[in-house]
N, CA, C and O atoms as a Maestro MAE file, in Angstrom:
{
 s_m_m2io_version
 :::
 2.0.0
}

f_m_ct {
 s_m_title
 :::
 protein
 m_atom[336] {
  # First column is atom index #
  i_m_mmod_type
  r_m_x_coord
  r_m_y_coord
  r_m_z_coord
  i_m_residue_number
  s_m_chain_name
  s_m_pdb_residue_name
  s_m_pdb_atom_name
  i_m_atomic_number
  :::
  1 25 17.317 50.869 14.236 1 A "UNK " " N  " 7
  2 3 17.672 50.430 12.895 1 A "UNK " " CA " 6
  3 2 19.137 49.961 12.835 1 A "UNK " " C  " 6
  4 15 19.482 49.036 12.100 1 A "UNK " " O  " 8
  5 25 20.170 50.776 13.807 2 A "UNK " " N  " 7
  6 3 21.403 50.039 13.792 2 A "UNK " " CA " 6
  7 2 21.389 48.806 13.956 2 A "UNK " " C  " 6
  8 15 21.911 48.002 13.184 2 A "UNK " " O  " 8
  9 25 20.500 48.399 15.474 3 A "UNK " " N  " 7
  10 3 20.844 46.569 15.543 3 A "UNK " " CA " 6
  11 2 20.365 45.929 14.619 3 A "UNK " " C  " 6
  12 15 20.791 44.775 14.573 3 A "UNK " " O  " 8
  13 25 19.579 46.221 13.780 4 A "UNK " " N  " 7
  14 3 18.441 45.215 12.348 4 A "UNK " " CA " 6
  15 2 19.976 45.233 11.822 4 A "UNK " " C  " 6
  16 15 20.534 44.148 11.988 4 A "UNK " " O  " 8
  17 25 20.739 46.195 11.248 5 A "UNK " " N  " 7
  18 3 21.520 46.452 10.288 5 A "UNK " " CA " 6
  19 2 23.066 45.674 10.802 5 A "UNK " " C  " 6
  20 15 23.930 45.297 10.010 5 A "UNK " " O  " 8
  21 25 23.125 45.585 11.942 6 A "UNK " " N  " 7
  22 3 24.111 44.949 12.385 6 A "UNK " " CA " 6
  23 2 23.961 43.495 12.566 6 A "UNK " " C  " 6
  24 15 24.922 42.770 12.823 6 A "UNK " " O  " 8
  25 25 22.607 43.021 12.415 7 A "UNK " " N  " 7
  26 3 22.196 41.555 12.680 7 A "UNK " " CA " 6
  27 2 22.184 41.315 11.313 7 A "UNK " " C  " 6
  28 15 22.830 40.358 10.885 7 A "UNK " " O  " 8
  29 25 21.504 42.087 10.497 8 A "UNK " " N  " 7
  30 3 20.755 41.243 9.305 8 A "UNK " " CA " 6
  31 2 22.465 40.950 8.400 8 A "UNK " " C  " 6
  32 15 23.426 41.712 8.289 8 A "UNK " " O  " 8
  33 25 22.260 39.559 7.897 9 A "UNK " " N  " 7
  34 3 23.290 38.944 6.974 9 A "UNK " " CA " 6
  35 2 23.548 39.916 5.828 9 A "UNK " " C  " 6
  36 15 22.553 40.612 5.630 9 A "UNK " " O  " 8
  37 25 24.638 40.206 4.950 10 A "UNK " " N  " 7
  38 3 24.725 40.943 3.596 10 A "UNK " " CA " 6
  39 2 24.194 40.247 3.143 10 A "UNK " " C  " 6
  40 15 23.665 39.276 3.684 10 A "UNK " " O  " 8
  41 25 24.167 40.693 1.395 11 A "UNK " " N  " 7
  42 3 23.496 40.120 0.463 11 A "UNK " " CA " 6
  43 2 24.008 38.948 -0.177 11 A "UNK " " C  " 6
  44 15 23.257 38.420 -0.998 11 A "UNK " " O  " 8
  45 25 25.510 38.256 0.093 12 A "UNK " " N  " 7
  46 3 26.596 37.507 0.095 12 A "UNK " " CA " 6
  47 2 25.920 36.113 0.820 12 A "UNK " " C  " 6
  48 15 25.563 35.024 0.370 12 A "UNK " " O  " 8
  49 25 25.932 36.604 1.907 13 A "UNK " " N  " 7
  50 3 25.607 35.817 3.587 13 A "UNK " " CA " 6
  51 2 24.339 35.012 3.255 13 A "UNK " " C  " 6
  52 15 24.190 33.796 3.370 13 A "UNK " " O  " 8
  53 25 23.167 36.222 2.679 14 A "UNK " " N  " 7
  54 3 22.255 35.965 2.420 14 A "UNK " " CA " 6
  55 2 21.299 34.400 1.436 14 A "UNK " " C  " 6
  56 15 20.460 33.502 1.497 14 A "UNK " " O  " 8
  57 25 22.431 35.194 0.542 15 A "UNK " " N  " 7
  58 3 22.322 34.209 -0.743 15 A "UNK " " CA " 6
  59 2 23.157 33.096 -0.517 15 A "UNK " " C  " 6
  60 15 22.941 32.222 -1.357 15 A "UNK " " O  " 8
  61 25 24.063 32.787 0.331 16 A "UNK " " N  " 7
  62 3 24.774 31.568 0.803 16 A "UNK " " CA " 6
  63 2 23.643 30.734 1.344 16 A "UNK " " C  " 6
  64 15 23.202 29.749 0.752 16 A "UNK " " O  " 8
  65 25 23.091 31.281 2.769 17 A "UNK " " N  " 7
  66 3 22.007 30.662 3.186 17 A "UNK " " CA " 6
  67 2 20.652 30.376 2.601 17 A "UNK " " C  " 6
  68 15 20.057 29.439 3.133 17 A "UNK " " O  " 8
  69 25 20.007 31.032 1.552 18 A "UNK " " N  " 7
  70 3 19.006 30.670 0.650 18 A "UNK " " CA " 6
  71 2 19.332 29.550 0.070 18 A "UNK " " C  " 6
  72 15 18.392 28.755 0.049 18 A "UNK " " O  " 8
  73 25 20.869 28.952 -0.697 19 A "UNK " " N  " 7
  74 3 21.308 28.152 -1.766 19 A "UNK " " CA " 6
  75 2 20.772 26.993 -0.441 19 A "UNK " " C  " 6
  76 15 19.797 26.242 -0.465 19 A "UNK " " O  " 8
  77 25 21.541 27.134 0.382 20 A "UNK " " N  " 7
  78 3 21.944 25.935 1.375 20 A "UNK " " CA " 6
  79 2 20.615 25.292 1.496 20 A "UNK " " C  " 6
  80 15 20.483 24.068 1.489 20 A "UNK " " O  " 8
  81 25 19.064 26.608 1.672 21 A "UNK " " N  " 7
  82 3 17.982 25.866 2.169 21 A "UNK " " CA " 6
  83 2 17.083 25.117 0.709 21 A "UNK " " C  " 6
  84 15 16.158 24.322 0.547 21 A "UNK " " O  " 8
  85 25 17.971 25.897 -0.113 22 A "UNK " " N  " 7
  86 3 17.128 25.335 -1.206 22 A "UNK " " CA " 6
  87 2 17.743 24.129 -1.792 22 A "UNK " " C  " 6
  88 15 17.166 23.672 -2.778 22 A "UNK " " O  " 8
  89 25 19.152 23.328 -1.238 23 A "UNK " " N  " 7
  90 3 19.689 22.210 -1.741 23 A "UNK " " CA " 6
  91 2 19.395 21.352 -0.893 23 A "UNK " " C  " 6
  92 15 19.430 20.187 -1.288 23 A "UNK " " O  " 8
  93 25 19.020 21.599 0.503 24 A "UNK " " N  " 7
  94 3 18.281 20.624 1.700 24 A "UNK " " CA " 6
  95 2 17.150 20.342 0.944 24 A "UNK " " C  " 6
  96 15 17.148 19.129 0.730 24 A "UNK " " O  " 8
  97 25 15.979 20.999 0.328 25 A "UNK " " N  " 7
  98 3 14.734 21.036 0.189 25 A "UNK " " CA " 6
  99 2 14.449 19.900 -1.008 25 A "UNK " " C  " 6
  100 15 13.451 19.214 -1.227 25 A "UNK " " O  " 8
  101 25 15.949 20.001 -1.801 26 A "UNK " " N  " 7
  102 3 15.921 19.050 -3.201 26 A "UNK " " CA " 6
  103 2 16.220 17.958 -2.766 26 A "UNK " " C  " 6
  104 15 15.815 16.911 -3.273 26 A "UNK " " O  " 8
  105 25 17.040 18.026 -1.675 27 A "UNK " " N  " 7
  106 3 17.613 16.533 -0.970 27 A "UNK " " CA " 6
  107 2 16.455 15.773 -0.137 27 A "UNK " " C  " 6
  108 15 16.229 14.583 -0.353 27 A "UNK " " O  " 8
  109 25 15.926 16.315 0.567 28 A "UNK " " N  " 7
  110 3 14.852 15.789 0.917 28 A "UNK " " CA " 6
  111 2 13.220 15.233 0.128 28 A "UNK " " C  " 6
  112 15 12.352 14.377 0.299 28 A "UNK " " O  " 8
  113 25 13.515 16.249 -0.695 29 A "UNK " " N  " 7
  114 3 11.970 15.748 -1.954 29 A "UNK " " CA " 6
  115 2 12.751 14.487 -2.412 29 A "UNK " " C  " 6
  116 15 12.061 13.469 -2.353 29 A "UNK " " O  " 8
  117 25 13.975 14.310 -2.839 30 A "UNK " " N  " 7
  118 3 14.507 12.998 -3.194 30 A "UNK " " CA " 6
  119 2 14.274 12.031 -2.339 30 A "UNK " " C  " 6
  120 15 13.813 10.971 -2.765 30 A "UNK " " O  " 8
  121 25 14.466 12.153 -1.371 31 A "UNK " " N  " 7
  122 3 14.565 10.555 -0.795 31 A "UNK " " CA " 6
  123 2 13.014 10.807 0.134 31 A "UNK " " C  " 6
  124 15 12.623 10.086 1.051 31 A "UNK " " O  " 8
  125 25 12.325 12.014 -0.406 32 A "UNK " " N  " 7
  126 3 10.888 11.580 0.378 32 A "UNK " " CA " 6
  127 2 10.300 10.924 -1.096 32 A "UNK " " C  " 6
  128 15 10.112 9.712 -0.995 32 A "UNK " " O  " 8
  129 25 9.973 11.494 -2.451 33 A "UNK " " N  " 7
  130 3 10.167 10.576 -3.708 33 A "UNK " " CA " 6
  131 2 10.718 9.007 -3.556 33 A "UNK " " C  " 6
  132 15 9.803 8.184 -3.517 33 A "UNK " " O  " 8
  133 25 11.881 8.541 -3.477 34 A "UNK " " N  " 7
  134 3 12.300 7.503 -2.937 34 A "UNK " " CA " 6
  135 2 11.900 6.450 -2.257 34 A "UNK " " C  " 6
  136 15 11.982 5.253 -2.535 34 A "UNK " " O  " 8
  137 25 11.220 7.287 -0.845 35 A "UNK " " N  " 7
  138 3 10.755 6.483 -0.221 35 A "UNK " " CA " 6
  139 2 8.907 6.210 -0.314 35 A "UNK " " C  " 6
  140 15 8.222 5.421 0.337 35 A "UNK " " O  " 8
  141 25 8.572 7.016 -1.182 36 A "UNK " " N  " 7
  142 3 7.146 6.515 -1.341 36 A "UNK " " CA " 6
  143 2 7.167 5.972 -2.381 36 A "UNK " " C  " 6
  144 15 6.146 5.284 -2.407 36 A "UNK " " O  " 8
  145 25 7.907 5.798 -3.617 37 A "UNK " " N  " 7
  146 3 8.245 4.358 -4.230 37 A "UNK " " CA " 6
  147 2 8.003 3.134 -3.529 37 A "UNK " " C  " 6
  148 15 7.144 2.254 -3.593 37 A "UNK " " O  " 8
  149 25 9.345 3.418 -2.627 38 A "UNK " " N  " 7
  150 3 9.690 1.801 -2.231 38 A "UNK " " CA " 6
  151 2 8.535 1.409 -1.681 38 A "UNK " " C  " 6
  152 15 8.236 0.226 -1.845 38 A "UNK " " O  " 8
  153 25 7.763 2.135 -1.034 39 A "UNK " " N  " 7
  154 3 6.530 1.545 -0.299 39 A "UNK " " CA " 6
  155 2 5.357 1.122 -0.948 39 A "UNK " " C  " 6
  156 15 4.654 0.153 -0.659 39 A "UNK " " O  " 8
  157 25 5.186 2.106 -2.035 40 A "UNK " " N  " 7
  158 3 3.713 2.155 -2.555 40 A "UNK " " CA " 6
  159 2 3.646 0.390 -3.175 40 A "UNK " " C  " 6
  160 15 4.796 0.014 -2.945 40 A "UNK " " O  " 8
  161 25 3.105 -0.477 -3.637 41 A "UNK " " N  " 7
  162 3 2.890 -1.280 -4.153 41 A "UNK " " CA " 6
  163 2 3.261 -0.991 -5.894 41 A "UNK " " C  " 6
  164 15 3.218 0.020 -6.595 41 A "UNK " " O  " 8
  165 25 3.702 -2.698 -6.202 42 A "UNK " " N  " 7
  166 3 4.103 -2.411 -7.600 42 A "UNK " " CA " 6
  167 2 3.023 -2.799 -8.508 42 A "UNK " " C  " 6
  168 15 2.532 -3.893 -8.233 42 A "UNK " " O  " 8
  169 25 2.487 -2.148 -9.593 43 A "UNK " " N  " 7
  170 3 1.425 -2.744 -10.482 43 A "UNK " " CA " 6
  171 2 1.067 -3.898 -10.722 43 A "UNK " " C  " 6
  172 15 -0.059 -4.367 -10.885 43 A "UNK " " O  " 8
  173 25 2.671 -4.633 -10.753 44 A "UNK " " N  " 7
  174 3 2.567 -6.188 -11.414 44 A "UNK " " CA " 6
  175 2 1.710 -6.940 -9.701 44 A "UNK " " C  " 6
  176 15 0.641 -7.518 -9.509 44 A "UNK " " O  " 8
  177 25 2.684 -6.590 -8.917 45 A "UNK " " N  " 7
  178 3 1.916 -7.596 -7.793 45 A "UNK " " CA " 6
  179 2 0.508 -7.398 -7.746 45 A "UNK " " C  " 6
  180 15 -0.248 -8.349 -7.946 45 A "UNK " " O  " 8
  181 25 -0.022 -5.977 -7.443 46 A "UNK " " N  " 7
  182 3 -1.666 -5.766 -7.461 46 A "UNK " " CA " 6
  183 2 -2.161 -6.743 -8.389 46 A "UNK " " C  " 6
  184 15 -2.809 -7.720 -8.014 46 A "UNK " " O  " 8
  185 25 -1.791 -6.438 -9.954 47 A "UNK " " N  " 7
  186 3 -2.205 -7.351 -10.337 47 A "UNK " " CA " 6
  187 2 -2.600 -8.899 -10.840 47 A "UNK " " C  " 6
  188 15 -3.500 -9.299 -11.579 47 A "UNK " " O  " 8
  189 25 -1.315 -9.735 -9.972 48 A "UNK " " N  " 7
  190 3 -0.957 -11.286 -9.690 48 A "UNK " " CA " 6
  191 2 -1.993 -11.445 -8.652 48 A "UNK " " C  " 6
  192 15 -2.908 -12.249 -8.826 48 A "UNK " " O  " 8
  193 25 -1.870 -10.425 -7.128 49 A "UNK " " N  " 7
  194 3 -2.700 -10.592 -6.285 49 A "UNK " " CA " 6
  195 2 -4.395 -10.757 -7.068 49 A "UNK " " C  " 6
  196 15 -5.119 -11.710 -6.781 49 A "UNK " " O  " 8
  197 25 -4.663 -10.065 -7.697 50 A "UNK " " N  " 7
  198 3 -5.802 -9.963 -8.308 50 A "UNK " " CA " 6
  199 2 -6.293 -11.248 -8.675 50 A "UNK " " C  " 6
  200 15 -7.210 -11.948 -8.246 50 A "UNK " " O  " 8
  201 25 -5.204 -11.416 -9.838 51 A "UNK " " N  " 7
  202 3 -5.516 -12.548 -10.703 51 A "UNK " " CA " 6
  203 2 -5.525 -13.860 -9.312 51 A "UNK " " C  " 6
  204 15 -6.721 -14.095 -9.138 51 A "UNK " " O  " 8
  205 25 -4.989 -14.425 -8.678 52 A "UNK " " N  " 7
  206 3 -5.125 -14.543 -7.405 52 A "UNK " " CA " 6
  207 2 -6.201 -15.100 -6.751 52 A "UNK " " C  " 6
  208 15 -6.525 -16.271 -6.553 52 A "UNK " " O  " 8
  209 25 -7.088 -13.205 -6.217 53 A "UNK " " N  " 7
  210 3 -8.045 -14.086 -5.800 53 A "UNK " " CA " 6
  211 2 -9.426 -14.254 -6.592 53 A "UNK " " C  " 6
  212 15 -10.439 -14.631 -6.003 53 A "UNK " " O  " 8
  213 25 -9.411 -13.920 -8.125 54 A "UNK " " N  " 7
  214 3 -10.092 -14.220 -8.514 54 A "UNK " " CA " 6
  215 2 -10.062 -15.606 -8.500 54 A "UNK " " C  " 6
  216 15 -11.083 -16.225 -8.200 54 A "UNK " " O  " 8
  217 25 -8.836 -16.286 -8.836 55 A "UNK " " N  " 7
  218 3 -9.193 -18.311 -8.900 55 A "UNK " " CA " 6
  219 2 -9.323 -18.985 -7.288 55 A "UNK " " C  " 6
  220 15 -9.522 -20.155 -6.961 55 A "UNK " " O  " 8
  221 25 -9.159 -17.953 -6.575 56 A "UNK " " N  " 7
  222 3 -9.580 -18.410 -5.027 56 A "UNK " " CA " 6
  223 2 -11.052 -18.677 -4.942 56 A "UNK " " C  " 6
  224 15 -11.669 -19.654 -4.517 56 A "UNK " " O  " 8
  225 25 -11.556 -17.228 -5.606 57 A "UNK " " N  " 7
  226 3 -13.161 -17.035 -5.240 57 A "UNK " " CA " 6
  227 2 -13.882 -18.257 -6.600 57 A "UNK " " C  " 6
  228 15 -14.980 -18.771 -6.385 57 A "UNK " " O  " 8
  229 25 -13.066 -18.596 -7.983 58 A "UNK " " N  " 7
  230 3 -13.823 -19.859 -9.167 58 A "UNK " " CA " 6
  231 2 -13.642 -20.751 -8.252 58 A "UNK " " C  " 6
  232 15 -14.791 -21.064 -7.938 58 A "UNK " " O  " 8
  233 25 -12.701 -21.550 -7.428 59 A "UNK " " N  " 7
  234 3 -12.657 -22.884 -6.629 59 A "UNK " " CA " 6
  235 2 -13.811 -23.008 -5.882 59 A "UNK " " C  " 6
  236 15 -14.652 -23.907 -5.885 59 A "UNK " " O  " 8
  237 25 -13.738 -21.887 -5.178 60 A "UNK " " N  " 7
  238 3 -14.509 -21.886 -3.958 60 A "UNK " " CA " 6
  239 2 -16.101 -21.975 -4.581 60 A "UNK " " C  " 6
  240 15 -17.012 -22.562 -3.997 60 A "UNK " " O  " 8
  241 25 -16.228 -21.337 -5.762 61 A "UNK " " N  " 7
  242 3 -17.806 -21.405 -6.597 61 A "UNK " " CA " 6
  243 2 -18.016 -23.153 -6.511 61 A "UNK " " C  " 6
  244 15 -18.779 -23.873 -5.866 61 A "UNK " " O  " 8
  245 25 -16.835 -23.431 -7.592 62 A "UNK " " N  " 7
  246 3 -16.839 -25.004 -8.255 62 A "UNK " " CA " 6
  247 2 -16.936 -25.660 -6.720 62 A "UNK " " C  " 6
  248 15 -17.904 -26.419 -6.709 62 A "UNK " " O  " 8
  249 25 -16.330 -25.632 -5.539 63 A "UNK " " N  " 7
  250 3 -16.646 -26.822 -4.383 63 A "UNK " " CA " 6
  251 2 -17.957 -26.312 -4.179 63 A "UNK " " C  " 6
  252 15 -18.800 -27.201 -4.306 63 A "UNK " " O  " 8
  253 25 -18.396 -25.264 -3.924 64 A "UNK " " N  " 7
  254 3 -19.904 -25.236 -3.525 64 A "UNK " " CA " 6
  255 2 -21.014 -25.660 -4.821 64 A "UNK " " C  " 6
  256 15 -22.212 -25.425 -4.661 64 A "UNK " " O  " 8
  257 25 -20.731 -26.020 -5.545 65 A "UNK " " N  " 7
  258 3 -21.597 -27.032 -6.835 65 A "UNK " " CA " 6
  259 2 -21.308 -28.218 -6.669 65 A "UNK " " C  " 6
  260 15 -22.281 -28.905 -6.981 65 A "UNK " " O  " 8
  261 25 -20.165 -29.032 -6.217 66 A "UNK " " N  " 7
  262 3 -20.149 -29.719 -6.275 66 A "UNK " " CA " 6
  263 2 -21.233 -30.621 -4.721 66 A "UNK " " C  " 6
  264 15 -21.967 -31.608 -4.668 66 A "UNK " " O  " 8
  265 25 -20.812 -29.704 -3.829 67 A "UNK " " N  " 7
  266 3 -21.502 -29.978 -2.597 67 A "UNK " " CA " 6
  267 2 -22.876 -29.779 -2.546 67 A "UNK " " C  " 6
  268 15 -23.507 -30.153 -1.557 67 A "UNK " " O  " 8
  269 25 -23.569 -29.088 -3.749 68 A "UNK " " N  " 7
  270 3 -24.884 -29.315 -3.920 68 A "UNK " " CA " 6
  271 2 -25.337 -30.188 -4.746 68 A "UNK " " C  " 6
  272 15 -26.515 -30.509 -4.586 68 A "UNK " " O  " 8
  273 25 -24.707 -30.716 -5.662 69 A "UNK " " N  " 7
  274 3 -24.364 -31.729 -6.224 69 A "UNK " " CA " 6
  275 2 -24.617 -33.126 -5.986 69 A "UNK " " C  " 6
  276 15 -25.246 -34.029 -6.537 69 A "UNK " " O  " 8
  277 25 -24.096 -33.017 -5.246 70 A "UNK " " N  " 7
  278 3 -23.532 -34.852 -4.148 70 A "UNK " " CA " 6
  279 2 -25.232 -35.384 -3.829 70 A "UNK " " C  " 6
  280 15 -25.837 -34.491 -3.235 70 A "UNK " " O  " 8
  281 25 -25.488 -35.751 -3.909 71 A "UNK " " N  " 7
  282 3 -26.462 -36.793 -3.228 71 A "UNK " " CA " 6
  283 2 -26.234 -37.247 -1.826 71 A "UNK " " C  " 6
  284 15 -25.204 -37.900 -1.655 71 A "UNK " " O  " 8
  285 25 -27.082 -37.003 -0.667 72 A "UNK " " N  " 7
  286 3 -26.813 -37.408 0.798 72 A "UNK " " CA " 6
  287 2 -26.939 -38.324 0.702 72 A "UNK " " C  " 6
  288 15 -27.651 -38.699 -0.229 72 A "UNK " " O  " 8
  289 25 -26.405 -39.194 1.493 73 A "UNK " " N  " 7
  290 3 -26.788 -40.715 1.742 73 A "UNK " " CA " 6
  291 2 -27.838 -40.934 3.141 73 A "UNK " " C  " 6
  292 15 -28.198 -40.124 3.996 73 A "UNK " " O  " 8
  293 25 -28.012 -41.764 3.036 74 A "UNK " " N  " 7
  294 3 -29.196 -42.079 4.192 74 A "UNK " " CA " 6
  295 2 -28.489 -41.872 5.639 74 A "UNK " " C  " 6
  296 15 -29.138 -41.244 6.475 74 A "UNK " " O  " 8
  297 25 -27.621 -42.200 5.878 75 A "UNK " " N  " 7
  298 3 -26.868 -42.104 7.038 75 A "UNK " " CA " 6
  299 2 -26.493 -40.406 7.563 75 A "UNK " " C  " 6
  300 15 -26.727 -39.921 8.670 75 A "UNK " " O  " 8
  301 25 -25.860 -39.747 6.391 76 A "UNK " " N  " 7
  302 3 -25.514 -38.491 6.754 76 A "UNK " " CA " 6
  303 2 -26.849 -37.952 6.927 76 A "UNK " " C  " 6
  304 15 -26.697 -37.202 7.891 76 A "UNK " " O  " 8
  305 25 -27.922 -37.888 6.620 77 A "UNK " " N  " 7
  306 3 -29.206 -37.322 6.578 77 A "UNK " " CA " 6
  307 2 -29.977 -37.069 8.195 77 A "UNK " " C  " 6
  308 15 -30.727 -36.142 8.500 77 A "UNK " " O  " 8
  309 25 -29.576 -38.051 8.945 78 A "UNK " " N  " 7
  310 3 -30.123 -38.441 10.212 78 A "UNK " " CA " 6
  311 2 -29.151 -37.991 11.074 78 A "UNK " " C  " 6
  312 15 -29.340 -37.807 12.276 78 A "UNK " " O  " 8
  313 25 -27.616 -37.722 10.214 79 A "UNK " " N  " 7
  314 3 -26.992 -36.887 11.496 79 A "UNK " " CA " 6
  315 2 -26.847 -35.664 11.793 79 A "UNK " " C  " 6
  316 15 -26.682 -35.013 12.825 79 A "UNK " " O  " 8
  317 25 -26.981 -35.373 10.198 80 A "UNK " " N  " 7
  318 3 -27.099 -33.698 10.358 80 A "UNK " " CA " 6
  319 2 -28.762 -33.296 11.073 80 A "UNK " " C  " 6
  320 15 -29.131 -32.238 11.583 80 A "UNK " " O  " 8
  321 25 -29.528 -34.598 10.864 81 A "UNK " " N  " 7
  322 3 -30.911 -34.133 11.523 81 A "UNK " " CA " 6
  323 2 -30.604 -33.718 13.296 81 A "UNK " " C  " 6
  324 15 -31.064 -32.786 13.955 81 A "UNK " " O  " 8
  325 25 -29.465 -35.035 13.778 82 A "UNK " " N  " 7
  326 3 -29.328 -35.036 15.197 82 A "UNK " " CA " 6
  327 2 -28.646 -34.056 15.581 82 A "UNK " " C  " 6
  328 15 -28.922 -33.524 16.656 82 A "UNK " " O  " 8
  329 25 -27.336 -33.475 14.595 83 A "UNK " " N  " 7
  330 3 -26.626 -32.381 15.325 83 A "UNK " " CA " 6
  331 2 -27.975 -31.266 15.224 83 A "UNK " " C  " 6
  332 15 -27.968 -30.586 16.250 83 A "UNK " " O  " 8
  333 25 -29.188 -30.853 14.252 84 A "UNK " " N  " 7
  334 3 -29.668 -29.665 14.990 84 A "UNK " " CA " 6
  335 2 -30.356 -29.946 16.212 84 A "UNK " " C  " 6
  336 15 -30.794 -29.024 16.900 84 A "UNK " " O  " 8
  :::
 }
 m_bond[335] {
  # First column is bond index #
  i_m_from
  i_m_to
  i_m_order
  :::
  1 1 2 1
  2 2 3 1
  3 3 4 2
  4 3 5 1
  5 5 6 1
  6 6 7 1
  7 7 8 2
  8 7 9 1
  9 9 10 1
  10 10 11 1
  11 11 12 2
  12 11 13 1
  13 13 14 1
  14 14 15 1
  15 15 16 2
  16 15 17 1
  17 17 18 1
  18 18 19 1
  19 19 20 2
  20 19 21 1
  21 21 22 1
  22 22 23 1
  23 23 24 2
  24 23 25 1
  25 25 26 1
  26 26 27 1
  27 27 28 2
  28 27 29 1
  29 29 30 1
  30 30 31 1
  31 31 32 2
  32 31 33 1
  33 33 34 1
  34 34 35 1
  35 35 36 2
  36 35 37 1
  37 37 38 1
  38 38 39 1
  39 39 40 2
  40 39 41 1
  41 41 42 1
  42 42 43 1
  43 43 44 2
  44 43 45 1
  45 45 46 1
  46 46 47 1
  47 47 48 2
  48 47 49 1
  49 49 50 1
  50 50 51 1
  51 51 52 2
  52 51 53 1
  53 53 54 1
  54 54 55 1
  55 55 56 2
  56 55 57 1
  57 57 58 1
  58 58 59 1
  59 59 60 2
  60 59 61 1
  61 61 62 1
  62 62 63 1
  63 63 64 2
  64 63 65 1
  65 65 66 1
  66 66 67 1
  67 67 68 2
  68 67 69 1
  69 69 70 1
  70 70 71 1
  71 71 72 2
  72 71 73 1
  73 73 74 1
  74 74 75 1
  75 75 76 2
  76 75 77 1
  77 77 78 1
  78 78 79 1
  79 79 80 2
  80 79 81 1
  81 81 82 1
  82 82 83 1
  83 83 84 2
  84 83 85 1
  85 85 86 1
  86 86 87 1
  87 87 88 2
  88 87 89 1
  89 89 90 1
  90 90 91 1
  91 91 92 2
  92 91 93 1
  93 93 94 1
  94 94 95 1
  95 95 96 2
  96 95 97 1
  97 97 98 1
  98 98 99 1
  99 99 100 2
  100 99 101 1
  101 101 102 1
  102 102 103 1
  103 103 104 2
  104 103 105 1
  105 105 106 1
  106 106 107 1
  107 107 108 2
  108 107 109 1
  109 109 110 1
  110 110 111 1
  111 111 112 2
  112 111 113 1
  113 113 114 1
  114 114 115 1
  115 115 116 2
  116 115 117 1
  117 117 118 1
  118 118 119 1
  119 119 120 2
  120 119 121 1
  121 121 122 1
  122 122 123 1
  123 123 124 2
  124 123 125 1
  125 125 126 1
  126 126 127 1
  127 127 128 2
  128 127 129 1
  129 129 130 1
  130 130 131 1
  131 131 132 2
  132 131 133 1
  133 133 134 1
  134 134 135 1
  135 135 136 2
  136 135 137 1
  137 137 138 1
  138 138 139 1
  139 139 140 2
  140 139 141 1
  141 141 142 1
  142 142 143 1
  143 143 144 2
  144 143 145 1
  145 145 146 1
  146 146 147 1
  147 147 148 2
  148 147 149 1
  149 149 150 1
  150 150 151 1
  151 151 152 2
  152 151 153 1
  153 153 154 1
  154 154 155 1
  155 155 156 2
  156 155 157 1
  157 157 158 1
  158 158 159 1
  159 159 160 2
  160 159 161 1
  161 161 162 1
  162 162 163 1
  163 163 164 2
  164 163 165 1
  165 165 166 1
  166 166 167 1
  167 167 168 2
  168 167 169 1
  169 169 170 1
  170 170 171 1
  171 171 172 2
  172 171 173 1
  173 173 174 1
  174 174 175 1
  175 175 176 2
  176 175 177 1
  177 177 178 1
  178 178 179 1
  179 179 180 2
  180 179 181 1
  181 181 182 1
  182 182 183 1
  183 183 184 2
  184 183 185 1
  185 185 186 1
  186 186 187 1
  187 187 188 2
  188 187 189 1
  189 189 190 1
  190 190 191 1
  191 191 192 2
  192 191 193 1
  193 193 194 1
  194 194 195 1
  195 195 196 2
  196 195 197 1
  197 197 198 1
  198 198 199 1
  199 199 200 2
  200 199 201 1
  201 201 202 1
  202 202 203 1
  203 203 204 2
  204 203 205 1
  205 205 206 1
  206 206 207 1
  207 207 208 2
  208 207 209 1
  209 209 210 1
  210 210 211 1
  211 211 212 2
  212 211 213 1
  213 213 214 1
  214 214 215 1
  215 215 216 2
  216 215 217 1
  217 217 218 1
  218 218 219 1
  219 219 220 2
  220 219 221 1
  221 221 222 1
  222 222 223 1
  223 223 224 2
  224 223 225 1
  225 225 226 1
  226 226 227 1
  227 227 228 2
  228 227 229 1
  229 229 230 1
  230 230 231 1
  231 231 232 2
  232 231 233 1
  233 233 234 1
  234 234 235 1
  235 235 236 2
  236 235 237 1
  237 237 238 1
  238 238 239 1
  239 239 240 2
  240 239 241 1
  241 241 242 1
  242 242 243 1
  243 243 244 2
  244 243 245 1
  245 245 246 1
  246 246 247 1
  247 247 248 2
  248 247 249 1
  249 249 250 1
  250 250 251 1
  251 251 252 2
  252 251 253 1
  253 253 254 1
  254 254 255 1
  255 255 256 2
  256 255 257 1
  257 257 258 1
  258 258 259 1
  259 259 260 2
  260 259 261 1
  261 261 262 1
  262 262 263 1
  263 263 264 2
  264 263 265 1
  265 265 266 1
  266 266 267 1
  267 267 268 2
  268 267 269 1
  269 269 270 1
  270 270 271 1
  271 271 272 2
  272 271 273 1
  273 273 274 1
  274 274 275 1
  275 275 276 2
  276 275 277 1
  277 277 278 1
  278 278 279 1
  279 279 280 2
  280 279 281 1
  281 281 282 1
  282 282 283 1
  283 283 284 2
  284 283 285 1
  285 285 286 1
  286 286 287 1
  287 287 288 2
  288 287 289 1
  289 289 290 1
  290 290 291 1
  291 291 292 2
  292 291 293 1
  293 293 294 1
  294 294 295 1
  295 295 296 2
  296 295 297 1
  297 297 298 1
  298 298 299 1
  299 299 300 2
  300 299 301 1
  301 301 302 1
  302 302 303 1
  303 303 304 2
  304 303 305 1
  305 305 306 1
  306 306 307 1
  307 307 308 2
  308 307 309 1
  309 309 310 1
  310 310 311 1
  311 311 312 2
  312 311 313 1
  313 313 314 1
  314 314 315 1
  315 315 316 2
  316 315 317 1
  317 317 318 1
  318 318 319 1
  319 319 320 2
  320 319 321 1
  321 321 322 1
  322 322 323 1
  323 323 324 2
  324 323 325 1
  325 325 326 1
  326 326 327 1
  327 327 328 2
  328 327 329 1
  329 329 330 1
  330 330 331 1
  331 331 332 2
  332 331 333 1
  333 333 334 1
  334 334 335 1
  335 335 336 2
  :::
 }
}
């Protein structure tokens, strides 16, 4: 029990080193906070991206109407026959 008593910190010592681990612990939730901000994505872009590819995917509707649309001509008819 002497060496416990000769190792272990006072209650001074003690409470010095508790403060210390508990102002690391705030410092670090900060800039781990911080840094999953900066990373996470911002609302507005998700939703530009969105808006986005929704008029990617209306174009892409409107050219495929239009391409059913079109009338073949006699010529294209016989080549798409030859490329199969």
């Amino acid at each position: 029990m002497q060496k416990h008593a000769s190792i272990y910190p006072n209650e001074q010592e003690l409470q010095a080193v508790q403060n210390i681990v508990s102002s690391c612990e705030k410092a670090l939730k900060l800039v781990s906070d911080f840094v999953a901000d900066s990373d996470a994505p911002k609302p507005m872009d998700t939703e530009v991206k969105k808006e986005e590819k929704k008029k990617v995917e209306v174009v892409k509707k409107e050219k495929e109407k239009e391409v059913k649309k079109e009338p073949k001509k006699e010529g294209e008819e016989e080549k798409e026959e030859e490329e199969e």
